[in-house]
N, C-alpha and C positions, 0 to 999 in steps of 0.2 A: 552888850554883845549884840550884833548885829543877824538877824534871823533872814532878811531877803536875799542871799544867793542861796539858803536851803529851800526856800521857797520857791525861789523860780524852777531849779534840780527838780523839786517835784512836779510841778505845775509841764514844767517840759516832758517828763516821764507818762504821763498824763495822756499830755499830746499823744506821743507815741504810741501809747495802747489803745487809746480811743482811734488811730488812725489805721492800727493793725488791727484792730476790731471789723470796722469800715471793709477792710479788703478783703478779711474771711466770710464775713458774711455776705457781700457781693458776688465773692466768687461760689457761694454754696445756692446762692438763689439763680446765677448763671448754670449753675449743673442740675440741678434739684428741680427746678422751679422755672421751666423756657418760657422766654414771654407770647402772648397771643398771637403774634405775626409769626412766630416758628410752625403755627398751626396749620390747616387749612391748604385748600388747591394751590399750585404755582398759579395758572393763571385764572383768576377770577374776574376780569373784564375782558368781554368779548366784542367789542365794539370794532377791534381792528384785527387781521389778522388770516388765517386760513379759507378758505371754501371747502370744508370736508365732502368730500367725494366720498360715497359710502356705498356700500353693497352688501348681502347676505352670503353669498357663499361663492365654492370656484365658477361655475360658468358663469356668473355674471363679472366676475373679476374677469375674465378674460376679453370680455366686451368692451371695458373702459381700457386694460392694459392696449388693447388692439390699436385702439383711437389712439391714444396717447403714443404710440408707437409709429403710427400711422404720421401723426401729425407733425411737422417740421416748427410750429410754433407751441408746441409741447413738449414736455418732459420730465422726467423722476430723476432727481439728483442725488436722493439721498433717502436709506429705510433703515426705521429705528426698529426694534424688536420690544413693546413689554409684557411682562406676562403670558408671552407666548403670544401676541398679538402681532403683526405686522404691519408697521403702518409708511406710508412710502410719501415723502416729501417730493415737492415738485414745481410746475408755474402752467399753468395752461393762459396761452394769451397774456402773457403779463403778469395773469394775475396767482397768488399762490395758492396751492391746492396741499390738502393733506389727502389722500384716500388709501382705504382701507376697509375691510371683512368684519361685519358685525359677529358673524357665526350663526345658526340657523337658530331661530325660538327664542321667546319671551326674555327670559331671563343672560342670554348672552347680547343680544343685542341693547340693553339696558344698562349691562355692566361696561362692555366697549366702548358705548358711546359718552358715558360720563369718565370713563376713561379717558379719553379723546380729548373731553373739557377741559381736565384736572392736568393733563399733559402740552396740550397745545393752546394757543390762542384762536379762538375757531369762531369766526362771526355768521357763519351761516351751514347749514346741512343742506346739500342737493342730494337724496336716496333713493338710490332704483333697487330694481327686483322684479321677479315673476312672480305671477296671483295667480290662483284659482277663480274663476271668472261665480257669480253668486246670481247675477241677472244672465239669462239664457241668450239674451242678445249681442253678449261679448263673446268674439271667437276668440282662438291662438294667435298671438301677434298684435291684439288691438292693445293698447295704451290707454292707460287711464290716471289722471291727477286728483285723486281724491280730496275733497276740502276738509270732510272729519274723518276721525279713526275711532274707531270704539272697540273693548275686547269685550269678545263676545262669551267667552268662556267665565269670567269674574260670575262666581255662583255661587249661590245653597244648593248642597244633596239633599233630597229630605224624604223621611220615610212617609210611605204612604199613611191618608187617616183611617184604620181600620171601620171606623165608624159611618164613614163617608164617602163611599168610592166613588172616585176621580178626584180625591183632594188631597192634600199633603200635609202634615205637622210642621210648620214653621217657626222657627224662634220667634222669639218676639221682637229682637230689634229687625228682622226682615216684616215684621208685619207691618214695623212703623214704618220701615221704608215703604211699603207697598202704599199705605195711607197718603202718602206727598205724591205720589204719583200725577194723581188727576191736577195738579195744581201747579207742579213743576211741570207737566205737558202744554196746559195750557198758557205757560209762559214761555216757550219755547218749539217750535216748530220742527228743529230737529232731532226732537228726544225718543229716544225708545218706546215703539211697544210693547212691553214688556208683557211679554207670559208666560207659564212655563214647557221644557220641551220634556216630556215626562216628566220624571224623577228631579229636574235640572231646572232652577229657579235664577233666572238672572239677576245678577247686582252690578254696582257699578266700587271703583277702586276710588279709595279713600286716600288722596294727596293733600302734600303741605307746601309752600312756598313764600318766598319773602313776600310780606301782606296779610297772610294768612293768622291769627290767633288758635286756629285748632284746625285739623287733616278734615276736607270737606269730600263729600261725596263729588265727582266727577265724570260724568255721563260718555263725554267723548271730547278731544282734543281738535283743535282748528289749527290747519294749516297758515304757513304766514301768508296774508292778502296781496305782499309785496312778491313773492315767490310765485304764488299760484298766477296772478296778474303776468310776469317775465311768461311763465309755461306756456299761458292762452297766448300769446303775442308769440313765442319759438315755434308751438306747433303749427300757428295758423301762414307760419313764411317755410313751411319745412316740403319737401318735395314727396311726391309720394312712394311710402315704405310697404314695400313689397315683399308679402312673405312666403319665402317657398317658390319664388316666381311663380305663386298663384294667384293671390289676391291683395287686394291692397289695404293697410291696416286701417282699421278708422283710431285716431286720438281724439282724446278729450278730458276737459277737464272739468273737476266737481262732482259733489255727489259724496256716498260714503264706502269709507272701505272697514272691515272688521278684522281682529286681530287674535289669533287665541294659540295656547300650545299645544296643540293639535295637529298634526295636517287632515284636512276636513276633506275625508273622502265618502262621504255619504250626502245621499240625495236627501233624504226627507229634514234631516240636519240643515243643510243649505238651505232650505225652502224658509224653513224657521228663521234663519239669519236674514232672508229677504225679506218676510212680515215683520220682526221686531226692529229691527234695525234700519231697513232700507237701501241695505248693502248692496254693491256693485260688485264688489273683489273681497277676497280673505288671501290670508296669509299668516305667517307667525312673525311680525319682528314690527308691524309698524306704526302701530299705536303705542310702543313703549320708547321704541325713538321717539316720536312726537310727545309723550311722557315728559322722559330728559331734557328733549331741550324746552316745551313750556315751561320746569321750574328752571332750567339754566338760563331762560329769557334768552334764546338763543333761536333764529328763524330760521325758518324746516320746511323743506314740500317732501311728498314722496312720489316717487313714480313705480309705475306697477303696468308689466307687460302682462297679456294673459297668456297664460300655455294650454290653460285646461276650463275646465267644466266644472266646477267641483264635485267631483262624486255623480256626474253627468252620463260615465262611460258605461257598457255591458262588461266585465270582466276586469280585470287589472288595470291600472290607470295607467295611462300613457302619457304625462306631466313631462315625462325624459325625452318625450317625441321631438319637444317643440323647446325647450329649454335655451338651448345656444342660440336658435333663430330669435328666437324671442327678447333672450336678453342682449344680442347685435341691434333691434331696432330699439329697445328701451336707452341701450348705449346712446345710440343715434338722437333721441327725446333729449336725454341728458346732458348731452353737448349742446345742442340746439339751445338750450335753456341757459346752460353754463354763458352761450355766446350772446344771449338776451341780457345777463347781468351783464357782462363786458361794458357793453355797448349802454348801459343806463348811464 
């Protein structure tokens, strides 16, 4: 008797479980188990793509809308909504623009802007806004392109040393910080002077980024050279901005500007951010953009009108005085600048 067609009957049976085996387990590592590309941002190459137009809150929004409304080789074709964010698609000169409202302070303009990443293709950030002016020699209306951003706030609280007075109880890992000081100053020109302003011991914020083995201490953020370079060359062809039909703004660019969640309306406060820092301007939003887009490897300037004084005034600050005039000439920077890329 002959055994080979029970043998194939099985060997083919075979087949068939092992090949329905095959497809259930496929289809459970498809549902169960997404592979690593399901992960992660839509767009994670920013080489091509957007010029985000960015601002902090409504009056300067109205600055860019004006322009953009104004201009016959402009326009918004198209706004998406997420998270409650509004972000309006568009071409200025050709070229395509996203812009959009960071929202005011530290932590929304952080979250917006990697928003911004993870949703569009965005090759470069142009960001305006109003500052508080930190040197005495910036009025309302003057313009300034800061090349680093530092937060000024990143601190130890610490109780005083009973034992010691004028001295404070420190953790130890801010001691060791304090110990690199002299050594990381001396290799760097534009590093903090750090000291404390009472109670309030400055530190600097601990980031990571592709390159990195472990989150390194971070003093302050540099502007792109390619940006700041376009700025020096728009302001220096730009006609003169007149504020109030009073006086005429001075621009410029370079220098530093500081960043904290705060609105900083105290004088002796301000004075402090001028010796440690070397500050020009404060503000709350723009050293954390500069943040984002250094690990997002994405190029950044910011531009910063002044309205005020910080904490300069006798009485109630008047910051609202000069707001809209202020952020109409920063408008005015930002295009100019916009028209500098163009033309590269």
């Amino acid at each position: 008797m002959s055994y080979r067609p029970f043998t194939r009957q099985v060997q083919s049976v075979r087949l068939v479980i092992v090949a329905v085996l095959l497809v259930i387990t496929t289809a459970c590592q498809s549902t169960s188990s997404p592979t690593a590309a399901a992960y992660g941002p839509k767009f994670a190459e920013h080489d091509q793509g957007f010029t985000a137009v960015v601002v902090a809150y409504a009056p300067e929004m109205e600055g860019i809308l004006g322009r953009i409304e104004a201009d016959p080789n402009a326009s918004i074709t198209q706004m998406v909504t997420y998270k409650g964010i509004k972000y309006r698609i568009g071409k200025y000169h050709d070229e395509p623009i996203l812009i959009f409202a960071t929202g005011m302070s530290i932590a929304n303009a952080a979250m917006s802007m990697q928003m911004a990443f993870d949703y569009f293709p965005v090759k470069q950030v142009v960001y305006m806004g109003i500052a508080g002016a930190v040197n005495p020699e910036w009025q309302p209306g003057d313009v300034i392109v800061p090349e680093r951003w530092y937060y000024h706030d990143e601190s130890v609280y610490a109780n005083p040393e009973p034992n010691n007075p004028g001295e404070s109880v420190l953790p130890a890992y801010y001691a060791r910080f304090m110990a690199e000081q002299p050594a990381r100053k001396a290799a760097d020109p534009h590093y903090p002077n750090y000291k404390p302003f009472h109670f309030v011991h400055p530190d600097e914020v601990l980031i990571i980024k592709d390159g990195m083995d472990k989150p390194q201490d971070t003093a302050y953020f540099s502007a792109s050279p390619r940006l700041l370079s376009a700025a020096k060359s728009a302001m220096a062809k730009m006609p003169a901005q007149m504020i109030l039909g009073e006086r005429k703004a001075k621009l410029s660019v370079g220098g530093n500007g500081v960043t904290g969640s705060v609105f900083l309306d105290n004088r002796e406060y301000r004075k402090w951010t001028r010796e440690v820092f070397n500050a020009e301007v404060t503000e709350m939003e723009s050293t954390a953009v500069g943040q984002v887009c250094t690990v997002n490897e994405v190029d950044w300037v910011i531009i910063r009108a002044i309205s005020d004084l910080a904490g300069g005034q006798e009485g109630v600050n008047v910051e609202h005085i000069y707001d809209k005039e202020v952020s109409r000439v920063g408008a005015n920077v930002l295009f100019a600048v916009m028209d500098e890329l163009a033309a590269q």
